[in-house]
Every structure is written in C-alpha cells, then in structure tokens.
C-alpha positions in Angstrom: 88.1 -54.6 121.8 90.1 -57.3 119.5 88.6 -58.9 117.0 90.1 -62.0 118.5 88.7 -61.4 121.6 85.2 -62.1 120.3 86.2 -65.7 118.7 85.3 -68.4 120.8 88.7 -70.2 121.7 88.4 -74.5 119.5 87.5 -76.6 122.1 89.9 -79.8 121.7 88.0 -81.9 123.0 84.8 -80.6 120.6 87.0 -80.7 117.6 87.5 -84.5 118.6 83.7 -85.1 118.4 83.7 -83.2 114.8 86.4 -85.0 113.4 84.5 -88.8 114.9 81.2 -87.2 113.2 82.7 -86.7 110.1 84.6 -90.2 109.8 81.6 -91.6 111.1 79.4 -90.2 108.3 82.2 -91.2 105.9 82.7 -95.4 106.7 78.8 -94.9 106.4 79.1 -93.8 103.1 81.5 -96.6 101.8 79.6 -99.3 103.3 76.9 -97.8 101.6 79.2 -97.9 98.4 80.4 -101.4 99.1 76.7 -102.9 99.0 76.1 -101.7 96.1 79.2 -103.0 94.5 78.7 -106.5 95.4 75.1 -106.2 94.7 75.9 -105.4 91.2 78.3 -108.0 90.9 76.4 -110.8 92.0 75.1 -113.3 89.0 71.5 -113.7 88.5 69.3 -115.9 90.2 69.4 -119.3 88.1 66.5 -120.8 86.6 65.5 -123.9 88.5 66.0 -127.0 86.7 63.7 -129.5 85.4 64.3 -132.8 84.3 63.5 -131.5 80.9 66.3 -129.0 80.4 68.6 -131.6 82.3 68.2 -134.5 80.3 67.2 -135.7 77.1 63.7 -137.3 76.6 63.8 -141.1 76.8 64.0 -142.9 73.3 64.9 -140.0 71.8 68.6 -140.3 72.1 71.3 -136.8 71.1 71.8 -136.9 67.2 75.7 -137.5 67.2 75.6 -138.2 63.8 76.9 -141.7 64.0 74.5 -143.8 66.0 71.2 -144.0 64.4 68.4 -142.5 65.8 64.6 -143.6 66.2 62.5 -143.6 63.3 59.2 -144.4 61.8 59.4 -148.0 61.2 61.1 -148.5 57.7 59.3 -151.8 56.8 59.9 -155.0 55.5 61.3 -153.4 51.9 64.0 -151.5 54.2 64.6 -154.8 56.1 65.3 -156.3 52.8 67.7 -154.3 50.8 70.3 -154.8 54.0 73.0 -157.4 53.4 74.5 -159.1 56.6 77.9 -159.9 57.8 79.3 -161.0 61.2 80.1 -163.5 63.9 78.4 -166.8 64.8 74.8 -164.5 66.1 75.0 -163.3 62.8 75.0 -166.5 60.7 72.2 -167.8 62.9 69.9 -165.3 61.6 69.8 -167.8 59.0 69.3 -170.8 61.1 66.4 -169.2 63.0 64.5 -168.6 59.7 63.4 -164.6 60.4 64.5 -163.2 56.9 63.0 -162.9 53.9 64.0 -166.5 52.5 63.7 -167.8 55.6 66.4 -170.4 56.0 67.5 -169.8 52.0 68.1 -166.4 52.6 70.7 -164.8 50.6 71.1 -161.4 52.6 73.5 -163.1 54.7 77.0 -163.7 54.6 78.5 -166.1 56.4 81.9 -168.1 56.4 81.8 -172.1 56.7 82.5 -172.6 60.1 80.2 -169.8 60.8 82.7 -167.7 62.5 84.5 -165.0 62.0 87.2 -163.4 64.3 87.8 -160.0 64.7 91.7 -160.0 64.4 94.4 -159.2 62.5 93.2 -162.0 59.3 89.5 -160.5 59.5 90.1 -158.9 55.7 91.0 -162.2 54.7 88.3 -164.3 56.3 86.5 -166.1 53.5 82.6 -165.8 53.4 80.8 -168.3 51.1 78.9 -165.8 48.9 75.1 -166.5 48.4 73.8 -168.0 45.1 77.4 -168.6 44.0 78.9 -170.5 46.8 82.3 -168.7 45.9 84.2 -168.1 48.9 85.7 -164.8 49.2 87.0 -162.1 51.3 84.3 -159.8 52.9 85.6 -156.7 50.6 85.8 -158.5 47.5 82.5 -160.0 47.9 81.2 -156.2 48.5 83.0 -155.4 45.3 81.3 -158.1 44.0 77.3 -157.6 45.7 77.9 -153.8 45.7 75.2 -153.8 49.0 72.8 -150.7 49.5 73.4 -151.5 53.4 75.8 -153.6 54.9 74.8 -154.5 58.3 78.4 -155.8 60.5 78.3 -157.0 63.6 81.9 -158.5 64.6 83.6 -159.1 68.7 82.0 -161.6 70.1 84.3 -164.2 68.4 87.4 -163.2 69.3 87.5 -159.7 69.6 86.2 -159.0 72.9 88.2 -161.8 75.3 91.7 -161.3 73.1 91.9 -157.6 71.9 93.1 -154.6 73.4 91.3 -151.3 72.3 94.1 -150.0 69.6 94.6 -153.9 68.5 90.1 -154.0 68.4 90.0 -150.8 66.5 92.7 -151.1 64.1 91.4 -154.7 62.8 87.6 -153.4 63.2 89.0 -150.3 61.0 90.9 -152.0 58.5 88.0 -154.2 57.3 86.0 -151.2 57.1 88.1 -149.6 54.6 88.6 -152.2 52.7 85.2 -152.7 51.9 84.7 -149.2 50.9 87.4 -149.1 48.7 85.6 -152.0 46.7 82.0 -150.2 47.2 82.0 -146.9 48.2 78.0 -146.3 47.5 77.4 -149.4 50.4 76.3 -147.6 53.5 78.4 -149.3 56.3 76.6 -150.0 59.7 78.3 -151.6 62.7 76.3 -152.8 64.6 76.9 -153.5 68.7 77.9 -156.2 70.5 75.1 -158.0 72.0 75.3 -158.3 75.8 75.2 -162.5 77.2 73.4 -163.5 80.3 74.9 -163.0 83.7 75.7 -166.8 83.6 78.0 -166.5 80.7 81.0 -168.5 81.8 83.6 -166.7 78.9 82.1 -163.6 78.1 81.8 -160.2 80.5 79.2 -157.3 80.3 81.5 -154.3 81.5 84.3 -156.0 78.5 80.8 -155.7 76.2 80.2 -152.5 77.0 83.7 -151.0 77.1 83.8 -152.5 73.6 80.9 -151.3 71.7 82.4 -147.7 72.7 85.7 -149.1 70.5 82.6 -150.0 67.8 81.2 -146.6 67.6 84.1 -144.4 68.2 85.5 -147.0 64.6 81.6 -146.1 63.0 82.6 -142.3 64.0 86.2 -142.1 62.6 85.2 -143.7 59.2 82.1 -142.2 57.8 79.9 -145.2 59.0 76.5 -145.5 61.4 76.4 -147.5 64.5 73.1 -149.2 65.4 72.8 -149.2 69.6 70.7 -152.8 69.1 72.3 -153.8 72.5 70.2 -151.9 74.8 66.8 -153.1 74.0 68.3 -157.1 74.7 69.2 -155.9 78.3 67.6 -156.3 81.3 67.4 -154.3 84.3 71.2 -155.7 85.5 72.7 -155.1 82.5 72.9 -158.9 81.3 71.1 -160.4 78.0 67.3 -160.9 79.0 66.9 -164.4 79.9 64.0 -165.1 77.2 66.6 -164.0 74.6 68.9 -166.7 75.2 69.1 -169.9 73.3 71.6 -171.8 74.6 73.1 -172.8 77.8 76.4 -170.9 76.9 74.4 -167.7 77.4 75.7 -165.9 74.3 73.4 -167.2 71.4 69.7 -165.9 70.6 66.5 -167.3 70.1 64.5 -166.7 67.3 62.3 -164.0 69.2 65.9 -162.0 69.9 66.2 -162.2 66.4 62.6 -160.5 65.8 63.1 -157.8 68.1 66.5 -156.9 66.3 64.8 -157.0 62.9 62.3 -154.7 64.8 64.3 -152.3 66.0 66.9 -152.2 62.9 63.3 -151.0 61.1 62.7 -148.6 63.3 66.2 -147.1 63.3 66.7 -146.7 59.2 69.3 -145.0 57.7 68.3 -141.5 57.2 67.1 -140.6 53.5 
C-alpha cells in the first residue's frame, strides 16, 4: 500500500477552524499585551489635597523677600529708630499725637503744605527738616539725617488719580535712588497705599490696589521692603473700615488707624 494512502486527506474546511483557533488565541494575546501597556503607563494615583498643601497658612504670608513678613512685635525702641516720609496721612501722624513726641515729634518729615505728590518734581519736593526747620529735598535731608529706617508712603496725593503705571513707577523709582545715593546704610520701606471708604467721592479701591502692586514691584526692583499695612485697614468689601476714617472725604485716619499701623509696623520689623 502507499504511504500516501494512509494520510488522512486536510479537510478545508477543518484547516479553516485551525487557522480561526490560532488567530483567536493570538488577538488574545495582544489584548493581553495591550493592558498591560497602558497599565504601566498610567500616572500614579494623586495624593488628595488638603487645604494645607493648597494654600498657605493665614498670617503667615510666602517670603518673597520684599514684603515683610510677620514677626514678634519689635517694640517701641524699633518704632522709634524709623523716620517717616509721605503724603498728607503721613504728616497727620503728627497731628494725631501717636509718636514718641507726640505732636513734637521729630521722626516725621513732612513738607509745609503737608503734601507731597508723587510726580515727576517728587525729588525736588521740599520737606521742612525736624529741629532745623531747613527745607530740603527728601534725599538731601537723608543725606543729611542718614535714617536707620525710612518708612515712605507716597500715591494718594497725586499718584493714584493722575499716573499711569510706567509714569507711577519711574517717579516712585527715581526718589528711591536718590535717596540711596545720599544714604546707602538707610533701609528704604514703601509702605502701601491705604484703601478709603466706599463713599470716597475721588479716590477708587480697584485703582488702590492695582497701585500698591506698582509699590512693591518698585520695593522689588530696588533692593527695598514693602510693608502690606493696607490689608489690616480693610473690611470685608474691600473699602477702609469705617471706624478708621476721620473725615467726611473718606481718605484720612483717625488716631486709632494710626495705632493699629504703629501696631502692625512693630510686628512686621525689618529682619536682623
């Protein structure tokens, strides 16, 4: 008998099942292959967050290294070795008597009318320096003083209503370096805008606000600290507190403003 005789003939339509079988057995496989890919591609379950990792604690604001951060209170020896220069709120601290001195202070200066605009004269602006009476230019009396701490708080004459932000930060920025090319050792602070009442009739919060980023962002670009006193005068809409305000224009300070200034320039000294 041929050998051939005793092979069973390929059945074609058994061959089809085989060949199903085996591709069968093969898409199984790459699916199988394909899970795990992704599987080992997929990022790791995230940590939930909590309001912890998400934000910082209140009061305890991100060290920048220009605005100055909560601190022990420095006391009334800090309070005094800080000279002060400014706008009309800043003469007043005069008028309302909370320095050492009281109303003969001499950590303030302050020009006669008791203004001074932040514009394009502000590093000619004459202030009447204490004790002497001499009027002078801001830099030349820091020349003069040489101040451990020079405390500036400038925009709400002037600067805020008229200025653009180049025209605010090149006058803001050009009395700043004049003074330290008189005193160099003086340890510059400037100092925010403070915020008026929601009654203010020619000031505006958002214009505040948009401003004392033009403050810090000067502080920042000139080797100076800003002091964020703003935001314990504000209430819960954004506007001065009303028990702040002084006067029916409801942009100067009572003498209880002034204390919780002096309160929280203490308790945010210049590091050591």
């Amino acid at each position: 008998m041929n050998d051939n005789e005793n092979k069973l003939p390929l059945n074609p339509e058994r061959l089809i099942r085989i060949l199903f079988g085996i591709a069968a057995v093969l898409l199984l496989l790459l699916a199988v292959l394909t899970v795990f890919v992704i599987i080992g591609r997929l990022p790791d379950k995230p940590k939930p967050q909590t309001p912890a990792d998400s934000a910082p604690p209140q009061n305890q604001p991100v060290d920048d290294g220009v605005t100055l951060a909560q601190t022990p209170d420095a006391g009334l020896a800090y309070q005094d070795s800080i000279t002060f220069v400014g706008d009309s709120l800043t003469a007043h601290l005069i008028n309302r008597g909370v320095l050492t001195g009281g109303t003969n202070t001499k950590q303030v200066w302050r020009s006669e009318s008791n203004m001074i605009n932040l514009n394009s004269q502000v590093t000619s602006a004459k202030i009447i320096l204490p004790g002497t009476g001499e009027k002078m230019t801001i830099a030349e009396a820091a020349g003069e003083v040489k101040p451990s701490i020079l405390v500036i708080t400038l925009g709400t004459d002037w600067g805020v209503s008229y200025l653009s932000e180049t025209e605010f930060k090149d006058c803001y920025t050009k009395l700043v370096k004049a003074i330290q090319k008189e005193s160099s050792k003086t340890t510059i602070i400037l100092q925010s805008i403070f915020p008026v009442t929601a009654s203010c009739a020619t000031l505006d919060n958002a214009k505040i606000d948009a401003a004392n980023k033009w403050v810090k962002a000067v502080a920042a670009e000139n080797g100076c600290y800003y002091l964020d006193t703003q935001s314990i005068l504000k209430d819960e809409n954004n506007c001065l507190k009303a028990e702040y305000c002084n006067s029916d224009d409801g942009i100067h300070l009572g003498e209880n403003a002034y204390q919780a200034i002096l309160a929280y320039i203490r308790t945010h000294a210049v590091p050591d």
